[in-house]
C-alpha positions in Angstrom: 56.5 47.7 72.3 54.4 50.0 73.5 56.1 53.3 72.0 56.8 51.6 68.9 52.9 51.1 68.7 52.6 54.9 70.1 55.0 56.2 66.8 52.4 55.4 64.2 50.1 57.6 65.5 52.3 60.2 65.8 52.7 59.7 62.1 49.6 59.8 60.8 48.8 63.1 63.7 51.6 65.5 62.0 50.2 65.5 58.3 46.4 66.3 59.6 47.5 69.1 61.6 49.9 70.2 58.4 46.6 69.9 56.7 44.6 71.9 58.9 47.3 74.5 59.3 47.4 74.8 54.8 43.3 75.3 55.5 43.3 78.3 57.6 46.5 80.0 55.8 44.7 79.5 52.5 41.4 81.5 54.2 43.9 83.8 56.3 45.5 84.8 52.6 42.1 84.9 51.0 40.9 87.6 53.5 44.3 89.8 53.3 43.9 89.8 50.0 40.3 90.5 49.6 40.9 93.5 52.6 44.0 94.9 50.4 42.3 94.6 47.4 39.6 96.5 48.7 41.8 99.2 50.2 43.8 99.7 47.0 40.8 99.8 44.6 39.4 103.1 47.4 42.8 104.7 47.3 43.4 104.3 43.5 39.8 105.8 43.1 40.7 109.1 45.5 44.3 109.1 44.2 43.3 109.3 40.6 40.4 112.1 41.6 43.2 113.7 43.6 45.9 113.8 40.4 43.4 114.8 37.7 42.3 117.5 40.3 46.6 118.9 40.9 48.0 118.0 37.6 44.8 118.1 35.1 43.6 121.5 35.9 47.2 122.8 36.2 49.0 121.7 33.1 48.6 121.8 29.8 48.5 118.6 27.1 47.2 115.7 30.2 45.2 113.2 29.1 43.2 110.9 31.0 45.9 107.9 30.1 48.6 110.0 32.0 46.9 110.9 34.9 45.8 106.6 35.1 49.7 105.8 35.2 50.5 108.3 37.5 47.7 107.3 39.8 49.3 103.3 38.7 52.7 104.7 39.9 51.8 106.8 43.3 49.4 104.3 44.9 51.6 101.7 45.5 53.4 103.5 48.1 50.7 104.6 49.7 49.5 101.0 50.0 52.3 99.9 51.7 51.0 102.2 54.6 47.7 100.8 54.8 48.7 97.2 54.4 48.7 96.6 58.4 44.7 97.7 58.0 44.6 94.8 55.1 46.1 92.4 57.3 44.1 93.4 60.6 40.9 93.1 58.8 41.4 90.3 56.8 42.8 87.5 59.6 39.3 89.6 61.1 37.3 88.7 58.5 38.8 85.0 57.9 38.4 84.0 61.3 35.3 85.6 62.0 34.0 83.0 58.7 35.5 80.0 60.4 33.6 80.8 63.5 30.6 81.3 62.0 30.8 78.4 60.2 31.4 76.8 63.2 34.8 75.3 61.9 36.7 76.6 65.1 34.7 74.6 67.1 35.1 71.4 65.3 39.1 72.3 65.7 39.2 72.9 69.5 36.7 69.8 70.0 39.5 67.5 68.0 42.0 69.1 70.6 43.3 71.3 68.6 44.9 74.5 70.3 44.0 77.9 69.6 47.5 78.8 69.7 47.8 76.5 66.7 45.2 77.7 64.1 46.7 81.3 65.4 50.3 80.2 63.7 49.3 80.3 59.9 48.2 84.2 60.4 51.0 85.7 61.9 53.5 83.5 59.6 51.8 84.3 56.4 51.7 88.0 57.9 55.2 88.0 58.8 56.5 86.4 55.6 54.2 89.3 53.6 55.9 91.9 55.9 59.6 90.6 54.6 58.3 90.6 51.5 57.1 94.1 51.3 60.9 95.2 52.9 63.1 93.5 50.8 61.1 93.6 46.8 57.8 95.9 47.3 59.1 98.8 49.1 62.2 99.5 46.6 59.5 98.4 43.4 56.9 101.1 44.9 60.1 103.8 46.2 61.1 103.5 41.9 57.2 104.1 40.8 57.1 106.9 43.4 60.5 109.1 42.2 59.1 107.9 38.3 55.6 109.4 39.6 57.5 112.9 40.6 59.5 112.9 37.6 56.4 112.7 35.1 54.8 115.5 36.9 57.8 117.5 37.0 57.6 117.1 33.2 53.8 117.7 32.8 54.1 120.8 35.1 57.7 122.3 34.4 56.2 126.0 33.6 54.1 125.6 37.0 56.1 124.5 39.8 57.0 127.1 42.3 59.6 124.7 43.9 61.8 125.2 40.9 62.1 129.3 41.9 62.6 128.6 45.4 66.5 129.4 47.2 68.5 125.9 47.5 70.9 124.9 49.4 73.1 121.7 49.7 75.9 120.7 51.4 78.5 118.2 50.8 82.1 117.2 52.3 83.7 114.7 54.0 86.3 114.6 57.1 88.2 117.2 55.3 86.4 119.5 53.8 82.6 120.7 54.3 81.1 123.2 51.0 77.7 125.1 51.5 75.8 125.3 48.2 73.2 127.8 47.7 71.3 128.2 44.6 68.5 131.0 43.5 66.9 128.4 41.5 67.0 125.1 39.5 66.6 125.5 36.3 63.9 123.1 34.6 64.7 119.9 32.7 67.2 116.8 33.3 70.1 116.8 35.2 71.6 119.0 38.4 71.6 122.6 36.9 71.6 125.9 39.3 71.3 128.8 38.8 73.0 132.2 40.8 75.0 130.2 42.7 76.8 130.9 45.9 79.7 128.4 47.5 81.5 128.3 50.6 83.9 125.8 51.4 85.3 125.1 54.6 88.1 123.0 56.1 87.3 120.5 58.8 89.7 120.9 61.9 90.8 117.9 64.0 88.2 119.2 66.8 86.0 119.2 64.4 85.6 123.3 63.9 85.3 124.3 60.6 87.6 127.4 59.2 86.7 128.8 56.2 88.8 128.4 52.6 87.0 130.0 49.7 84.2 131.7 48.2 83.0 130.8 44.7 80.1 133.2 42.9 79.5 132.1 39.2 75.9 132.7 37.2 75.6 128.8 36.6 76.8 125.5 38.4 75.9 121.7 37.0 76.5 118.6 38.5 78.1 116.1 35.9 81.0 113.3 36.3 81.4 113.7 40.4 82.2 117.6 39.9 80.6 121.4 39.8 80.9 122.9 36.7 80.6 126.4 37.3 80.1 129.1 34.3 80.5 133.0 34.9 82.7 132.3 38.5 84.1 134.3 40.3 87.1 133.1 43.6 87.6 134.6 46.5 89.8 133.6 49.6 90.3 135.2 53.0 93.2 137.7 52.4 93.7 137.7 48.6 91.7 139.6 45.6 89.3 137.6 44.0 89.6 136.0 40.2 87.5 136.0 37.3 87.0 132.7 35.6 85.1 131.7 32.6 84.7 128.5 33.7 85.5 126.6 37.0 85.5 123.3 38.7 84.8 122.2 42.0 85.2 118.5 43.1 81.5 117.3 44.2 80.8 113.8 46.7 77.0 114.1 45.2 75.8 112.8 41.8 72.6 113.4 39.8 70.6 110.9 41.9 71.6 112.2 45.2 72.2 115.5 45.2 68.8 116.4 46.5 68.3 113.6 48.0 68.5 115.2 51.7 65.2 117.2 50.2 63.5 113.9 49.7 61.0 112.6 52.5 62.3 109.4 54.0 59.7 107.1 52.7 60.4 107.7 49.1 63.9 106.2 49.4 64.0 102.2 48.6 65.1 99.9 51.5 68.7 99.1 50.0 69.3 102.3 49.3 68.9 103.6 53.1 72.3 102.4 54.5 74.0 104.4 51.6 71.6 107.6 52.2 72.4 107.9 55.9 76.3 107.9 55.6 76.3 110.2 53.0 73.9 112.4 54.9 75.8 112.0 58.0 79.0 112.3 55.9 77.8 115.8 55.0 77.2 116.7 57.8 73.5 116.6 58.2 71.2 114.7 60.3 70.3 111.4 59.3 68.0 110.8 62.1 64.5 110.7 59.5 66.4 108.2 57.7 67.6 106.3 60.5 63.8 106.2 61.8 62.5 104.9 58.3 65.3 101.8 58.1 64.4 101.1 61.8 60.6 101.4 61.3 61.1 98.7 58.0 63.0 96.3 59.6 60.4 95.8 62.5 57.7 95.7 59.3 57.5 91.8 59.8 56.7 92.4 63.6 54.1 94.8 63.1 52.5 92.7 60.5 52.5 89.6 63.0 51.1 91.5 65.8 48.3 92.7 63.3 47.4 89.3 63.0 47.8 87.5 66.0 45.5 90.8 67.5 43.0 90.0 64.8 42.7 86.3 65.5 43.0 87.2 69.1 39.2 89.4 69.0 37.8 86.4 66.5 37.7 83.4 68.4 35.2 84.5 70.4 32.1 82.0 70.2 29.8 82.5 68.1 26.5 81.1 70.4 28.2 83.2 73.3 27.2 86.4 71.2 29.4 89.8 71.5 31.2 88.7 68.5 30.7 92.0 66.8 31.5 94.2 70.1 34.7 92.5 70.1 35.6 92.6 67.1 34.7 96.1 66.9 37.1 96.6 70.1 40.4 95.0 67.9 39.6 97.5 65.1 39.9 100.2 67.5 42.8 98.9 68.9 44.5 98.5 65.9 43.7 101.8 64.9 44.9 102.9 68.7 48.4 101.1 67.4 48.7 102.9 64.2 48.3 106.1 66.0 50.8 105.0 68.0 53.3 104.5 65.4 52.8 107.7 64.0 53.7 109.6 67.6 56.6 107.5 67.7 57.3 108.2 64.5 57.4 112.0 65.2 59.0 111.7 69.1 61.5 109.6 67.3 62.2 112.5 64.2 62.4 114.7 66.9 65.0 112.7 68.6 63.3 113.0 71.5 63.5 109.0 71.7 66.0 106.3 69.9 64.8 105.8 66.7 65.1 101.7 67.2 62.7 102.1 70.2 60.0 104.3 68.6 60.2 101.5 65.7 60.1 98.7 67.5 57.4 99.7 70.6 54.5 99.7 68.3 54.8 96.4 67.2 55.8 95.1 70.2 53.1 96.6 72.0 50.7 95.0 69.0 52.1 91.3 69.3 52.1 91.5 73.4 48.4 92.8 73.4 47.2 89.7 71.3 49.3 87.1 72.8 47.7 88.5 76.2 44.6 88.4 75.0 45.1 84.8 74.1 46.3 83.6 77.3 43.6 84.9 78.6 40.8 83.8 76.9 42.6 80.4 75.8 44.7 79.6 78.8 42.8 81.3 81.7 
């Protein structure tokens, strides 16, 4: 009789802590917001200042409306970066309000644990960091490449990269071909100019000999193939021949042909796994990429440890004083982490370290920092 009188209570516990768990997510979300809105609106402000300053004093015909979307387009990815600062200094912000308010007191003097009020932060961080991997990072990736394609347009008769050497490589476990190009030549599409190709066959022991020599005045990429104008053959042992026009099978398309140019951030999430075996199939390193897939998929970590070491340096009484020191202390310390990920970052381009750990130590080290912190100041 006595546990079936103890169940009731039970009952009527679970849906007050549910309730107090939907009050601090709904301030937790209301200070990330608030601290990403504010970081957006600053680097919207310098990005747009920025853009009018590169593409406004540069080209010709730019109105104020195009430099806005392109400073629309650009700044997401650029938020993305700063969204552990959002989430740091909002869970900061939201719990340093409940304590003030003296609403964490009330919730440890009903019994409540700190590791409890803790748990909405780091799931409502961790779900935003899923979020941003699997829809915002390919929605900002798409405004970034749309963001270099209007100022390719707005500054086509400016752009030194267009008169700088190129070179490409494609080829499977077969064949390898060396592409170098003068130049691109402006506009849409894959179209080189004094072009030089070298094509190779792939030995069992992986040596490569080499097969053929192409020259020709023009090469474009269209329908999985080179379509070279003005070419001219040659192969090791045998005159060369003249062609007016000549075609050379191509495992590139429009999109990804320079794609190994690219920097690693600009390419969406679902799109990685596809970029690093054609890079690899190419031959080339696919370490950068390999870093940035790594680096997204421990997003939701680093996100939670943001949090849990924001609420961590927040539940410090507020009649104890020292508030502000410490919270001072878990800015630094988030700023310490950041740092951190950006040396791993580079050790791990450098592959001076896997590219999984130099991903996955940062946030690690960010999660393990705050749950120390808690045992400590919660548990003893």
């Amino acid at each position: 009789m006595s546990g079936a009188r103890a169940r009731p209570g039970l009952w009527r516990l679970r849906p007050r802590l549910a309730m107090l768990e939907r009050y601090v997510l709904a301030h937790t979300l209301g200070g990330i917001s608030a601290a990403i809105g504010v970081i957006t609106a600053l680097i919207m402000l310098v990005n747009f200042v920025e853009i009018s300053r590169a593409v406004g004093g540069r080209a010709k015909d730019v109105t104020t409306a195009d430099i806005f979307v392109m400073t629309l387009l650009q700044s997401p990815s650029i938020v993305l970066v700063l969204v552990p600062f959002g989430i740091l200094f909002g869970v900061m912000a939201a719990y340093g309000n409940l304590n003030r308010r003296s609403e964490l007191i009330a919730m440890r003097a009903a019994g409540v644990s700190a590791w409890r009020f803790t748990f909405p932060a780091a799931l409502a961080a961790m779900t935003l960091g899923i979020a941003t991997v699997l829809a915002l990072n390919p929605i900002a990736s798409a405004m970034n490449a749309e963001f270099q394609r209007r100022e390719t347009a707005l500054m086509d008769n400016y752009l030194g990269d267009l008169n700088r050497p190129i070179w490409l490589r494609q080829g499977d476990g077969r064949t390898q071909v060396i592409i170098r190009a003068r130049a691109r030549a402006p506009g849409v599409g894959i179209r080189l100019l004094d072009v030089s190709l070298f094509r190779y066959a792939v030995r069992p022991d992986g040596h490569l000999d080499f097969r053929q020599r192409v020259e020709a005045k023009e090469a474009v990429l269209k329908s999985g193939q080179w379509l070279l104008s003005g070419a001219r053959s040659a192969e090791p042992g045998a005159q060369s021949e003249q062609y007016g026009s000549y075609s050379l099978p191509s495992t590139l398309d429009e999109r990804t042909a320079l794609e190994r140019f690219a920097a690693p951030a600009a390419v969406p999430f679902w799109s990685l796994p596809g970029v690093i075996a054609r890079t690899e199939k190419a031959g080339f390193s696919a370490t950068a990429y390999r870093l940035q897939f790594d680096q997204l998929l421990a997003t939701p970590f680093m996100f939670a440890g943001m949090s849990v070491l924001a609420a961590a340096f927040s539940l410090r009484l507020v009649r104890l004083g020292g508030l502000a020191r410490l919270a001072a202390s878990g800015a630094a310390l988030g700023f310490a982490i950041f740092f951190l990920n950006q040396l791993c970052n580079s050790l791990g381009r450098a592959d001076v370290i896997p590219t999984f750990f130099a991903a996955l130590t940062p946030p690690l080290l960010a999660l393990l920092s705050g749950f120390t912190l808690l045992c400590y100041t919660e548990d003893g």
